[in-house]
C-alpha positions in Angstrom: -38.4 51.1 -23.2 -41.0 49.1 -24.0 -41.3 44.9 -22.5 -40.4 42.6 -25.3 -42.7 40.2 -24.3 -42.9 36.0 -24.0 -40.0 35.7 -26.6 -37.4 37.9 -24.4 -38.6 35.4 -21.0 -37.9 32.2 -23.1 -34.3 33.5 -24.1 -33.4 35.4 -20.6 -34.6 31.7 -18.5 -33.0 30.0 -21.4 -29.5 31.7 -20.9 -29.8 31.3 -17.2 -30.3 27.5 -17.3 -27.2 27.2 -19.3 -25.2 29.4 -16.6 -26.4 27.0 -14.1 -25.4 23.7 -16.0 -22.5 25.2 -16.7 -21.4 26.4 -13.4 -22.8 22.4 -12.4 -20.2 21.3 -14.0 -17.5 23.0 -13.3 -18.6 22.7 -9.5 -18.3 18.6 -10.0 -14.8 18.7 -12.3 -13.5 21.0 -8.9 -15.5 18.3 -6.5 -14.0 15.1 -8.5 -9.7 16.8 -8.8 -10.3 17.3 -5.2 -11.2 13.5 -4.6 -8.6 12.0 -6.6 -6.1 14.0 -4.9 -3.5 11.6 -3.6 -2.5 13.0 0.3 0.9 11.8 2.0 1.0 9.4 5.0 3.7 8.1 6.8 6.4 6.1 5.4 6.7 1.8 6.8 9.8 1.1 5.6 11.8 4.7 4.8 11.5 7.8 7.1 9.2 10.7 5.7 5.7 11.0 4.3 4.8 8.7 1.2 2.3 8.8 -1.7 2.2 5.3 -3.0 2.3 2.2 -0.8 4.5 -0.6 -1.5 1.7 -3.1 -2.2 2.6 -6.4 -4.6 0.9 -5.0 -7.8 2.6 -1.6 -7.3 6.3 -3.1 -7.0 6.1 -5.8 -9.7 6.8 -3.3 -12.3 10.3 -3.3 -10.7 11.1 -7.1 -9.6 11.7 -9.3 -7.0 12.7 -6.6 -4.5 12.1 -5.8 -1.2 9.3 -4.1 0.0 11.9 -1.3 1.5 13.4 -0.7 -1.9 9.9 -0.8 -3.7 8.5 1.9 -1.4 12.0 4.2 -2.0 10.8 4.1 -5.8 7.9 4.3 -5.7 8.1 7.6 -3.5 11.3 8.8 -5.5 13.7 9.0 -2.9 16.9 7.2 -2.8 
């Protein structure tokens, strides 16, 4: 089989960039759900692990309430 010449190197490098961008990006959507990946730590107020701390702007959605109750919610447990 014959080379196809110049045109057939444009398309073949041309395909592999794409396949590199491409695999670029995936690489930094997998890097960045990785990151924002929330990881458990122990519990102040309740016994267990927790995912959400009982800070002021996280329990003003439910009240005045104290910082024990706050962190129950916010973790789900009752």
């Amino acid at each position: 089989m014959k080379f196809l010449g110049k045109p057939h190197l444009i398309i073949m490098w041309a395909i592999l960039f794409a396949g590199a961008i491409w695999m670029e990006v995936q690489l930094i959507k997998i890097y960045f759900a990785t990151q924002n990946k929330q990881e458990p730590f122990p519990c102040t107020y309740i016994s267990g692990t927790c995912t959400i701390k009982p800070t002021y702007k996280n329990c003003l959605k439910f009240g005045h309430i104290p910082e024990n109750v706050c962190e129950q919610r916010l973790n789900k447990r009752k």
